[in-house]
C-alpha positions as CSV (number, residue, x, y, z in Angstrom):
1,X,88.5,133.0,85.3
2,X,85.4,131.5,83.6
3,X,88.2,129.2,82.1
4,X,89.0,127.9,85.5
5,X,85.3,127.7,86.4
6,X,84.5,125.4,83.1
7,X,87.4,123.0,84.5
8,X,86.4,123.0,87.8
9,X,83.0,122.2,86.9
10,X,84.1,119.7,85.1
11,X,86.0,117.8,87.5
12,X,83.1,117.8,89.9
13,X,80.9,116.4,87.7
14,X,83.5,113.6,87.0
15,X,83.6,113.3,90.3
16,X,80.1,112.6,90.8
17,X,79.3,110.3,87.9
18,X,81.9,107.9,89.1
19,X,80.4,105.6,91.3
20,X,83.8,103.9,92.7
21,X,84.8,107.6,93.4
22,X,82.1,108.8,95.8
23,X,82.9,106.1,98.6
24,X,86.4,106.3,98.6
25,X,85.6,110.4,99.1
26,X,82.6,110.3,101.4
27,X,82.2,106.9,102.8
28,X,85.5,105.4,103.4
29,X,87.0,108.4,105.5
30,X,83.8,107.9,107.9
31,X,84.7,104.5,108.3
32,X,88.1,105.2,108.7
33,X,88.1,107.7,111.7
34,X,85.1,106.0,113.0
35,X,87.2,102.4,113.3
36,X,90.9,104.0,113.8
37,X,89.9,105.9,116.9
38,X,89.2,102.8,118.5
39,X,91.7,100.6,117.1
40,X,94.7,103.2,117.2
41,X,95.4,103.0,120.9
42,X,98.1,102.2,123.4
43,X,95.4,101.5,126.0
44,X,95.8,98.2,127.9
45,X,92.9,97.7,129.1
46,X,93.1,93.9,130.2
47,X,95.7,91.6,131.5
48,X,95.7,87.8,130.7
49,X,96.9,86.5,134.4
50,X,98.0,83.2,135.4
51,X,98.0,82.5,138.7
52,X,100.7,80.0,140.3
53,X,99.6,79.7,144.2
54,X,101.8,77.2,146.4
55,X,101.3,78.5,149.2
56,X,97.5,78.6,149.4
57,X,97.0,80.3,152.9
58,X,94.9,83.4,153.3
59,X,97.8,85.6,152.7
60,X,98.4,84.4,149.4
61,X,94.7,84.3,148.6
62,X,94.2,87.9,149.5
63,X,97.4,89.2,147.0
64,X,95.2,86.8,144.0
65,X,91.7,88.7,145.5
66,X,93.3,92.0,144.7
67,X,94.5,91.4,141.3
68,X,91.2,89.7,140.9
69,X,89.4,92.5,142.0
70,X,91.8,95.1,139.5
71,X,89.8,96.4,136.2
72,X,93.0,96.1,134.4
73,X,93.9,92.0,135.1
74,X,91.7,88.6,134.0
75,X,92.9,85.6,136.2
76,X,92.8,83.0,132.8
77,X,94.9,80.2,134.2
78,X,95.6,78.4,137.7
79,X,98.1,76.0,138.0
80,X,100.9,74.6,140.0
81,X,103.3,74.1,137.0
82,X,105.5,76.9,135.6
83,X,106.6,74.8,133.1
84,X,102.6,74.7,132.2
85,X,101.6,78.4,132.4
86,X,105.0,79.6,130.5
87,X,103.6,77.4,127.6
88,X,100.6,79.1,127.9
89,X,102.3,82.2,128.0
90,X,105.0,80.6,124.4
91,X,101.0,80.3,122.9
92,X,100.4,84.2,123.9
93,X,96.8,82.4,126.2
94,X,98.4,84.3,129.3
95,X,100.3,87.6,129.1
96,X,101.7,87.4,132.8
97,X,102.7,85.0,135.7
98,X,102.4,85.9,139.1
99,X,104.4,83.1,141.5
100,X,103.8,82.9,145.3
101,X,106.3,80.5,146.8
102,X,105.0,77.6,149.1
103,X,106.8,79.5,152.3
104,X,104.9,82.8,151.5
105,X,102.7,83.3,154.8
106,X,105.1,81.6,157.1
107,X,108.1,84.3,155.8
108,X,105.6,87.2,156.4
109,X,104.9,86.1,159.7
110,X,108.3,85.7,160.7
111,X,108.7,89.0,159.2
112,X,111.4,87.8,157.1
113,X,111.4,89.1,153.3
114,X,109.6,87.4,151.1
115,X,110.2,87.2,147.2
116,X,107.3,86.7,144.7
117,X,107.4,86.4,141.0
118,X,106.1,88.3,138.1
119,X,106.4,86.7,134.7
120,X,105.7,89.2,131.9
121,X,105.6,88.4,127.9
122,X,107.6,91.1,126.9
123,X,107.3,91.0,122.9
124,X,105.9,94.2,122.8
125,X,108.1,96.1,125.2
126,X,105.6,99.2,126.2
127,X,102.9,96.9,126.6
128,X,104.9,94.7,129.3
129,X,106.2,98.3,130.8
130,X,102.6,98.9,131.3
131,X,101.5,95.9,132.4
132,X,104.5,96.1,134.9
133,X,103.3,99.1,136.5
134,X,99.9,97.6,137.2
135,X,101.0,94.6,138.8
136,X,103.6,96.3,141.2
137,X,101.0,99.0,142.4
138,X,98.9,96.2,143.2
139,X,101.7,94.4,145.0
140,X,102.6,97.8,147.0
141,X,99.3,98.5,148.2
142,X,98.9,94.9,149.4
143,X,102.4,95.4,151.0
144,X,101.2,98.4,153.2
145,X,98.3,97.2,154.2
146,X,100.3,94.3,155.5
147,X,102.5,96.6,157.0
148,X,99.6,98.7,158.8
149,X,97.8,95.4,159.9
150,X,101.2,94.1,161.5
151,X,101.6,98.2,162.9
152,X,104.8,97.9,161.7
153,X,104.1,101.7,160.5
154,X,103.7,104.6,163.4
155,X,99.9,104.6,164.5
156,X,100.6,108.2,164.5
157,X,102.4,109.3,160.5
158,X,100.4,111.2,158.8
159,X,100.6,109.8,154.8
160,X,101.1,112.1,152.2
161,X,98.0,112.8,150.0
162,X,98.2,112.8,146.7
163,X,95.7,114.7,144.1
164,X,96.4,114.4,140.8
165,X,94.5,116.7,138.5
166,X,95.7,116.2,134.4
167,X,95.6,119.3,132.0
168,X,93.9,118.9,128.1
169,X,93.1,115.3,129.0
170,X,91.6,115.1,132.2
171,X,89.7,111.6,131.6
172,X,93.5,110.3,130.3
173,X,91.2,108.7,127.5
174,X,93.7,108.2,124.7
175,X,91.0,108.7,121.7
176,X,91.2,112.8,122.6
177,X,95.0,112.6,122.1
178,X,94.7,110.2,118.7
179,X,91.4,111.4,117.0
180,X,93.3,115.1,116.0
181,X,96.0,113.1,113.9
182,X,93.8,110.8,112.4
183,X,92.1,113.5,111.1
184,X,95.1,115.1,109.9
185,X,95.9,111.7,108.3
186,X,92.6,111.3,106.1
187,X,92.6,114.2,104.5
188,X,95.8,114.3,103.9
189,X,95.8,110.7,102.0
190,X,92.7,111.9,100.2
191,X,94.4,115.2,98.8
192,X,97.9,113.7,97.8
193,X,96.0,110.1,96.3
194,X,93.1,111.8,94.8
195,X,94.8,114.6,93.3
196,X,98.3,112.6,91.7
197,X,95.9,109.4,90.5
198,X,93.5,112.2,88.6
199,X,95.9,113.2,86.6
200,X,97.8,110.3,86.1
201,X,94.4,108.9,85.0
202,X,94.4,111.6,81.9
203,X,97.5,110.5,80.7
204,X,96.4,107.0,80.5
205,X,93.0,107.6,78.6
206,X,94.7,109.9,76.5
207,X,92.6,113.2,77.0
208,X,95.7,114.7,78.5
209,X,97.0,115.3,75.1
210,X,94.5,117.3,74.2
211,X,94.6,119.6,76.8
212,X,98.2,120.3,76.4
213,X,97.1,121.4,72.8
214,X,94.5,124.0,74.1
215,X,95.0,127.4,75.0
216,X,94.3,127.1,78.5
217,X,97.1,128.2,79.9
218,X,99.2,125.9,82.4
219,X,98.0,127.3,86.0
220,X,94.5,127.4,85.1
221,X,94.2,124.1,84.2
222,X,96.2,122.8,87.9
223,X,94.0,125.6,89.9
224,X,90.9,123.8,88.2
225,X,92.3,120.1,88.7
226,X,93.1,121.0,91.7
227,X,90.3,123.1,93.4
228,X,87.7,120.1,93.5
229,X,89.8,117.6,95.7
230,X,90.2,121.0,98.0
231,X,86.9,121.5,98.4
232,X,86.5,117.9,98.8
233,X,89.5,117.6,101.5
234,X,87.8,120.6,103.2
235,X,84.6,119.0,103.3
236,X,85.9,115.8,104.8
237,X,87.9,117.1,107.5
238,X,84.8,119.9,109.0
239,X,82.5,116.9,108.7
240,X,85.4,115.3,110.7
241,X,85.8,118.0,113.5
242,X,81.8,117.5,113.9
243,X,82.4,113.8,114.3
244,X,85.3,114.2,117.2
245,X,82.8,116.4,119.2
246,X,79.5,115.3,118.6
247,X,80.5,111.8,118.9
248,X,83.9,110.7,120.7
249,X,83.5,114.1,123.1
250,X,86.6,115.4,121.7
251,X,86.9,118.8,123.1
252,X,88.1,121.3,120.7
253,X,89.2,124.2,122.7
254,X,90.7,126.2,120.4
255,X,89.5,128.3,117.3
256,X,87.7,126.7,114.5
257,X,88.6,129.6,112.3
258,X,92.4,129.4,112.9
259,X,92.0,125.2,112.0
260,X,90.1,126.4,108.6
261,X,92.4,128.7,108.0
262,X,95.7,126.5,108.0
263,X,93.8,123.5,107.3
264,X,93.2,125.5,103.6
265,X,97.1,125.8,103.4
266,X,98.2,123.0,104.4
267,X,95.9,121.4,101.7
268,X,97.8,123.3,99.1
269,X,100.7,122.1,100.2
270,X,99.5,118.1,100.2
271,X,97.8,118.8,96.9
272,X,101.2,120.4,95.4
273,X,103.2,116.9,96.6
274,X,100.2,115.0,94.7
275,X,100.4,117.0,91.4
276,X,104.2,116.5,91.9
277,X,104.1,112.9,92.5
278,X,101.8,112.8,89.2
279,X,104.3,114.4,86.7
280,X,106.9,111.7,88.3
281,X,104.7,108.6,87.5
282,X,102.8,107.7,84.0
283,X,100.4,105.1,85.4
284,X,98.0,105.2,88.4
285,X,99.9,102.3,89.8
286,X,103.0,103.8,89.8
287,X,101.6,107.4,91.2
288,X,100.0,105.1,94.3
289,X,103.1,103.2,94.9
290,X,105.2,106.5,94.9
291,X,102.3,108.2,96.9
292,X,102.5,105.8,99.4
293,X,106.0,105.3,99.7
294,X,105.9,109.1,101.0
295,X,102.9,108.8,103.0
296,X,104.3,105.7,105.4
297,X,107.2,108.0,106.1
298,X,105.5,111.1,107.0
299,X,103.1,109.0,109.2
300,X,105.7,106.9,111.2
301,X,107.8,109.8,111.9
302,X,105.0,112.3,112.6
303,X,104.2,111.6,116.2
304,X,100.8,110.0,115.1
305,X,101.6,106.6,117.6
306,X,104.7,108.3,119.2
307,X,106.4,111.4,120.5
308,X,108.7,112.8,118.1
309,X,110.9,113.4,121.4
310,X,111.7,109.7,122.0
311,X,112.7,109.2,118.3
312,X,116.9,109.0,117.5
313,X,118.5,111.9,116.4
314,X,118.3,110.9,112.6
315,X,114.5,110.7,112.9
316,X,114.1,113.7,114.2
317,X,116.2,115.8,111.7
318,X,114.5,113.7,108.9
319,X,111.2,115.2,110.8
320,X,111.8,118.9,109.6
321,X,111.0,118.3,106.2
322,X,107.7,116.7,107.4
323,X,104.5,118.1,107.0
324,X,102.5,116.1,108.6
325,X,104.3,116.4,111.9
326,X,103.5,119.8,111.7
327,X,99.5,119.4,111.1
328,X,99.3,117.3,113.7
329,X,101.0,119.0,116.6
330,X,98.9,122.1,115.6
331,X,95.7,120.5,115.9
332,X,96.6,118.6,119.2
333,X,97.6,122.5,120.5
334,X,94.8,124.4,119.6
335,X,92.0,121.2,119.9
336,X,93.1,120.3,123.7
337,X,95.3,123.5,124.3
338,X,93.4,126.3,123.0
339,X,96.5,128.1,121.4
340,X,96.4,131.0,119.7
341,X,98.1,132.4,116.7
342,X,101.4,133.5,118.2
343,X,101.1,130.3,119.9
344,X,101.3,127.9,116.4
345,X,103.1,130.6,114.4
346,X,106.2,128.6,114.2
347,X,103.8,125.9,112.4
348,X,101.9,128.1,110.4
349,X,105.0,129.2,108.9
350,X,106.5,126.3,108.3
351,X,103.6,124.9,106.2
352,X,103.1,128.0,104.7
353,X,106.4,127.6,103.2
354,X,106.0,124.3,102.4
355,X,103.2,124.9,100.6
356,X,104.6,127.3,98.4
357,X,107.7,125.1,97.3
358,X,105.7,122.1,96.9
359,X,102.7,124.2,94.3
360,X,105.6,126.2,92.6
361,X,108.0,122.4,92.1
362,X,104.8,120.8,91.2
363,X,103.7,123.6,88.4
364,X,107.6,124.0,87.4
365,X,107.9,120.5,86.3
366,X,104.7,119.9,85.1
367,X,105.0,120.2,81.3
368,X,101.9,121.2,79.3
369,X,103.4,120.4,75.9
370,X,103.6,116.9,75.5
């Protein structure tokens, strides 16, 4: 025991007298949730418009006036040209037409149907699908109120009323369904990075030698390499949880104990990849690039940015082996959700397991005599 303590000590106090190594643990994962939180979103919030009005009567006018009036669209171009606003549209200045024809308000009085155009820049295809949907509820709403004006509609139907009322996310504000992951993501780049790179470092300087020659036995010296950056990991992501409710609102429903409690194992289980990653690799280059090979992975396919659900087949078996995907989903559940124990249990096993195979590979193949 005191053996472990000495080593433990001594990694935090190489900890602290490295200057470069304080930011990266304190500073940078501040910075990181703080920015990410923002940044990470599928939100679209504003909608480039250009406007192509032949018509020019007050029926036309009034379809522009509500699109004009939406929160979600920016009327940035006018023009008579197609040929002019799709250039606009080739140098991503406009991210979607709207075309009323010259015979627009003479085709509505006639009561004939009348065809507009919507134009959308469809490189990114869920932000057109959005975009989509805001335009044509815009358009149907103008379109009944034409049809009420004209009393094309019974004076006498009764319209169905719609209340819509949104479990765990009532605001739909998109940072409550991101900021859990992102925390899941930090510390779990700061356990497998700082824990394979520290001792990758003492194989490059040359004190890992010595220690192999010591009698410190093999699982004290990993429990005392490894302790610190748990600690450290732990620290980060409470000072995290205070962040998401304190300052982005994020409700956490659920119990703080039960996070703490598989938030401490799933930490073993990212440190155990990191000590493995470091007996793979002999320089700090190598252990980042292999690190980080993994890490991409585990974050694409983790439902981070998107549900596991739409992902092919292959993803999702790929996914099992994941541990990531199975932080996040737990703290989505018990943040927004409240669940309980029996609710995540299926989780908690999972990286309970994982954790033991990951520290007993890692220890297996770690070789103390060099």
């Amino acid at each position: 025991m005191k053996t472990i303590l000495y080593i433990i000590q001594k990694e935090f106090l190489q900890i602290f007298r490295d200057r470069m190594m304080l930011p990266i643990i304190f500073v940078i994962p501040i910075f990181q949730l703080l920015i990410l939180a923002h940044a990470a979103t599928f939100e679209i919030k504003y909608v480039d418009l250009g406007i192509i009005d032949l018509d020019q009567s007050l029926a036309s006018r009034a379809l522009v006036r509500k699109f004009e009036a939406s929160p979600f669209f920016r009327v940035k171009a006018r023009s008579f040209s197609l040929d002019k606003l799709s250039e606009e549209m080739q140098n991503s200045r406009v991210e979607q037409i709207l075309y009323i024809p010259a015979n627009f308000n003479n085709e509505l009085e006639n009561k004939h149907p009348v065809k507009i155009q919507l134009i959308t820049d469809a490189v990114d295809g869920a932000a057109a699908g959005i975009m989509n949907t805001y335009a044509l509820s815009i358009v149907k709403d103008f379109n009944r109120n034409l049809l009420i004006q004209s009393k094309t509609l019974p004076l006498n139907i009764k319209s169905i009323e719609t209340r819509t009322s949104y479990w765990y996310n009532p605001d739909l504000d998109y940072k409550t369904f991101m900021i859990p992951g992102i925390l899941v993501l930090l510390v779990s780049i700061i356990g497998l990075f700082l824990s394979g790179l520290n001792i990758v470092k003492e194989k490059e300087i040359g004190t890992i030698e010595q220690l192999n020659v010591t009698p410190i036995k093999k699982h004290h010296f990993i429990i005392g390499k490894l302790t610190p950056f748990w600690f450290i990991a732990m620290f980060d992501l409470f000072f995290g949880l205070v962040l998401a409710k304190f300052v982005f609102h994020i409700p956490i429903v659920g119990s703080i104990g039960l996070i703490i409690f598989v938030a401490s194992i799933y930490l073993v289980l990212v440190l155990g990849i990191g000590l493995f990653i470091s007996t793979l690799a002999d320089t700090q280059q190598q252990a980042m690039f292999i690190a980080w090979f993994f890490v991409v992975i585990f974050i694409l396919l983790s439902g981070l940015f998107m549900p596991v659900e739409n992902m092919p087949d292959w993803a999702q078996v790929i996914n099992i082996i994941n541990p990531i995907a199975y932080f996040i989903d737990f703290m989505r559940m018990v943040m927004l959700k409240g669940a309980r124990f029996a609710d995540v249990s299926y989780h908690i096993i999972s990286i309970t397991i994982y954790a033991i195979l990951s520290i007993s590979l890692a220890t297996w193949r770690y070789k103390k005599v060099v």
